[in-house]
C-alpha positions in Angstrom: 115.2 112.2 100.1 114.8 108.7 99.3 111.4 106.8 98.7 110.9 103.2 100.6 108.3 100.6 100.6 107.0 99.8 103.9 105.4 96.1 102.5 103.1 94.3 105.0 103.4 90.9 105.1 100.7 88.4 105.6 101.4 85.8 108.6 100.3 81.9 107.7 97.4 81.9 110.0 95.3 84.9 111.6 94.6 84.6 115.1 90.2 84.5 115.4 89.5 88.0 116.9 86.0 89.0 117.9 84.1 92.1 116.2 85.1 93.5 119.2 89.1 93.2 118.4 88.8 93.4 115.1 87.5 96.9 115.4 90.4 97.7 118.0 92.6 96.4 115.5 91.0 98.6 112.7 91.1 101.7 115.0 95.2 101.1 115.4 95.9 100.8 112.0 94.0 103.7 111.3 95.8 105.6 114.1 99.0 104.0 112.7 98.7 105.4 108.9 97.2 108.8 110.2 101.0 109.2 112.4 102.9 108.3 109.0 100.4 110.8 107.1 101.2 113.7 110.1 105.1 113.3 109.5 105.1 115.1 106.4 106.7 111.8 104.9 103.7 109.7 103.1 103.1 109.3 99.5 100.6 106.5 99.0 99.6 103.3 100.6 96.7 100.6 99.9 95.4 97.2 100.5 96.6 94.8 98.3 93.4 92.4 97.4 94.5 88.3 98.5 94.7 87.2 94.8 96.5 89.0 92.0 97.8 88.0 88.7 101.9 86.4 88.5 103.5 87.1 84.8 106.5 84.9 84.1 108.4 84.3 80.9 109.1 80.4 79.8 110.9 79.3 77.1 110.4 82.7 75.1 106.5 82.7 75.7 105.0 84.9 78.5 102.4 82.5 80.7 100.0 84.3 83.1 98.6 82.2 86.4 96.2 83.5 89.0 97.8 83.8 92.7 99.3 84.8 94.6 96.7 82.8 97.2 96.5 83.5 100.6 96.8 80.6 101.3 100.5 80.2 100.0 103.4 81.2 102.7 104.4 84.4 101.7 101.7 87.1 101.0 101.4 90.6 100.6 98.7 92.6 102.1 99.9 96.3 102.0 102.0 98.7 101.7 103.3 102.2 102.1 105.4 104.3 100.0 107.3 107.0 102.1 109.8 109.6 101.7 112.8 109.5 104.2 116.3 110.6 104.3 117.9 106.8 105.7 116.6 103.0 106.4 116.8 104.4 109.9 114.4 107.1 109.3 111.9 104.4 107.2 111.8 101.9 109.9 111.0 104.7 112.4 107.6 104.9 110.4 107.0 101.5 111.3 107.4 101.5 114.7 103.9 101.2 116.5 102.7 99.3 113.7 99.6 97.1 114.8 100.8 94.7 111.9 103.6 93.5 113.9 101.3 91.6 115.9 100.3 89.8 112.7 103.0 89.3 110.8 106.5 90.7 109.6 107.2 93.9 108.0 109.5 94.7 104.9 111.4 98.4 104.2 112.8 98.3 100.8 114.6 101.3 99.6 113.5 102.2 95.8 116.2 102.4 93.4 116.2 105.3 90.6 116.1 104.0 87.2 
């Protein structure tokens, strides 16, 4: 079997939902993330928190800078780590999803190093 990352991206702009929806919302993604648990398939998943540190190397000297923001385009906000035997099976995991009313999902196959 092969592990994946089922990454949950962040959408520009979140619709204004009442207590009311969010909870509803809440209540499928728990639902969600209890199916991928029952499958037998699910290693670990989280929450990613909006800001984060970004590392990059410049001219030989390693400079660290707050962000991502969550107010930039692309942003993380979760993620699963799964087990599956193809991409087919992976994306299965994701159908059902209440994130795809929010924004796009990601299935990245991890490479053994």
């Amino acid at each position: 079997m092969n592990s994946y990352l089922i990454l949950l991206h962040e959408i520009d702009k979140m619709p204004e939902l009442s207590p009311e929806e969010m909870q509803a919302v809440i209540s499928r993604y728990k639902a969600w993330g209890q199916r991928i648990r029952a499958t037998g398939n699910y290693l670990s998943s989280g929450k990613l928190e909006s800001t984060g540190r970004v590392v990059r190397a410049e001219a030989g000297k390693t400079r660290i800078t707050d962000g991502p923001f969550t107010e930039t385009k692309d942003v993380l906000g979760g993620y699963y780590l799964v087990q599956a035997e193809s991409y087919d099976q992976a994306v299965e995991l994701c159908q059902g999803s209440p994130h795809l009313d929010f924004g796009p999902i990601e299935v990245r196959r991890l490479e053994v190093v």
